[in-house]
C-alpha positions in Angstrom: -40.5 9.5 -9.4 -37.5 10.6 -12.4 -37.0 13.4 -10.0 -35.9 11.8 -6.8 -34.0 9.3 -8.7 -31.9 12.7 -10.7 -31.6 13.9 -6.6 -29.7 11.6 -5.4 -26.3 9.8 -6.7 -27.1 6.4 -9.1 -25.2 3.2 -6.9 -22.8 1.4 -8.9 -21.4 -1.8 -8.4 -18.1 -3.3 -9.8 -17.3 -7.6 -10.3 -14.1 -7.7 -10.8 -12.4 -11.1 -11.6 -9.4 -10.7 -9.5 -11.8 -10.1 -6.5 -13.8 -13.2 -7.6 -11.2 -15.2 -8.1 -9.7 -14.7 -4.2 -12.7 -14.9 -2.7 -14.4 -17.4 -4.6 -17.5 -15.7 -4.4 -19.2 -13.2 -6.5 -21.0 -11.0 -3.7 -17.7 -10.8 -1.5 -15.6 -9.8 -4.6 -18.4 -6.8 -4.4 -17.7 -6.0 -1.1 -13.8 -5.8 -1.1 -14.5 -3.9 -4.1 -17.1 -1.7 -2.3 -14.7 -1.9 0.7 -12.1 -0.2 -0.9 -14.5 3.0 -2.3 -15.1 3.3 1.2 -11.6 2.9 2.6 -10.8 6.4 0.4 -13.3 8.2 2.1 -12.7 7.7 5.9 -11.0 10.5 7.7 -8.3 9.5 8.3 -7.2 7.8 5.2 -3.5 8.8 4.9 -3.1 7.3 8.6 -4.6 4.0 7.0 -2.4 4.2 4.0 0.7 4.8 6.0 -0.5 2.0 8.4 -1.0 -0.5 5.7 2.7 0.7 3.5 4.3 0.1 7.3 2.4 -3.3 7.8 3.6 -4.4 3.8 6.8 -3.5 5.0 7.5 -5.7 7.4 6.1 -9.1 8.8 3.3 -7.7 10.6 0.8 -9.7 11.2 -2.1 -8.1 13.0 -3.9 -11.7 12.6 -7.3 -10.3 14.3 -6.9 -6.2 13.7 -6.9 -5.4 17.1 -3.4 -3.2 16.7 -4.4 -1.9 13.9 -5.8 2.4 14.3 -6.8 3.7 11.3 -8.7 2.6 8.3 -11.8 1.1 9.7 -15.4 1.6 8.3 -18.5 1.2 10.3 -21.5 -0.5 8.5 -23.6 -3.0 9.2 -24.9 -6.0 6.8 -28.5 -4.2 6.4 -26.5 -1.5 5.0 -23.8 -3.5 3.3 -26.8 -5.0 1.3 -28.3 -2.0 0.5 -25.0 -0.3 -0.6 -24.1 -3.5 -3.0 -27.9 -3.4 -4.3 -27.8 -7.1 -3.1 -31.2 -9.3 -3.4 -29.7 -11.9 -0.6 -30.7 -10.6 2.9 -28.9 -9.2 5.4 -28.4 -12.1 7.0 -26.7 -13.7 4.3 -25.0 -11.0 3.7 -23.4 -11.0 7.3 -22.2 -15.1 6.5 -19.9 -13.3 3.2 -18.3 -10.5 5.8 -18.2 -13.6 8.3 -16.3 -15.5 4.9 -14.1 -12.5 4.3 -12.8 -11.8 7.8 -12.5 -16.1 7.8 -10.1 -15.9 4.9 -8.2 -12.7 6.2 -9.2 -10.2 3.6 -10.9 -8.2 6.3 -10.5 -7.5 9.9 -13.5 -6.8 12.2 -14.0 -5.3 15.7 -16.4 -4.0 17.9 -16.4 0.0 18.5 -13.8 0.4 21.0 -14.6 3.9 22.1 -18.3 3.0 22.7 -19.2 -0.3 23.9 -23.1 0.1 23.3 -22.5 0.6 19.4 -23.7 -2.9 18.2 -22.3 -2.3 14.6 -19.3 -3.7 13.7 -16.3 -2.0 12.0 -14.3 -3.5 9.1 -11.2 -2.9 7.5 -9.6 -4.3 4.4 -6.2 -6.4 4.9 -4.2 -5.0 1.8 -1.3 -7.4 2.8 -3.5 -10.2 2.6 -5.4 -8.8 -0.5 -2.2 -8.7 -2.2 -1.0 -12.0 -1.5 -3.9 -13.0 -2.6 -3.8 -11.1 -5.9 -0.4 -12.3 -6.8 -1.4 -16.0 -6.5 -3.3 -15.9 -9.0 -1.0 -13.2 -10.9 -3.2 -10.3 -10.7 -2.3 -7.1 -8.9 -4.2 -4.5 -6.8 -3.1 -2.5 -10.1 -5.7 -0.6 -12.1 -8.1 0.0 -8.9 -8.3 3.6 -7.3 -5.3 5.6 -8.3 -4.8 6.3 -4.4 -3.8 2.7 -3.4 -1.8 2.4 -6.1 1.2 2.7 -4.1 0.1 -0.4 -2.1 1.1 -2.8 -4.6 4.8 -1.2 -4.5 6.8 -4.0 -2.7 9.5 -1.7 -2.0 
């Protein structure tokens, strides 16, 4: 059993205060923390980046997403859960994502290149995010030295 545990990479979960302290909630501040891991590693990352500098910019809204191209991340809850190493199920798991995309910190669509792909796809509002932050004084900051630029209000 040691050996299939040294196989494969060890899961590793952040709370950070900031998160917990816009969301209110201890599992959601995991998943925007979680949220942004993942938001480095999609494919078309310096799209999203230059997407979300654009939408700081300027008084974009994009209230539900749906004009929004790049950045989004397809998982569902079941997965989520795992991910986070969550004991809640996957159903309550889908009522934080539900919270989060309530309060704006996340958008969430359907697939629109295939319509029989029942998973949803999120994406993390970094304008919101950062509003957020800063009403409580905290900044995106110290998180993953490839947002750091987001927090530039320039």
């Amino acid at each position: 059993m040691v050996t299939n545990v040294q196989s494969r990479s060890l899961k590793r979960v952040l709370i950070k205060e900031e998160y917990v302290d816009i969301t209110g909630d201890t599992i959601e501040a995991i998943i925007i923390d979680q949220m942004i891991c993942w938001s480095e590693s999609v494919s078309d990352f310096d799209k999203f980046i230059a997407e979300e500098k654009e939408r700081l910019g300027t008084a974009l809204a994009c209230s539900d997403g749906n004009l929004l191209l790049y950045g989004w991340i397809r998982k569902s809850a079941a997965e989520i859960k795992d991910d986070i190493m969550c004991n809640d199920s996957a159903r309550n798991v889908n009522r934080k994502l539900d919270d989060l995309v309530s309060k704006g910190l996340l958008f969430r669509r359907n697939n629109p290149d295939d319509h029989y792909d029942h998973k949803y796809q999120y994406r993390l509002n970094f304008k919101a995010i950062i509003s957020a932050l800063d009403t409580y004084g905290w900044t995106l900051g110290e998180h993953r030295a490839k947002l750091q630029f987001c927090t530039d209000k320039t």
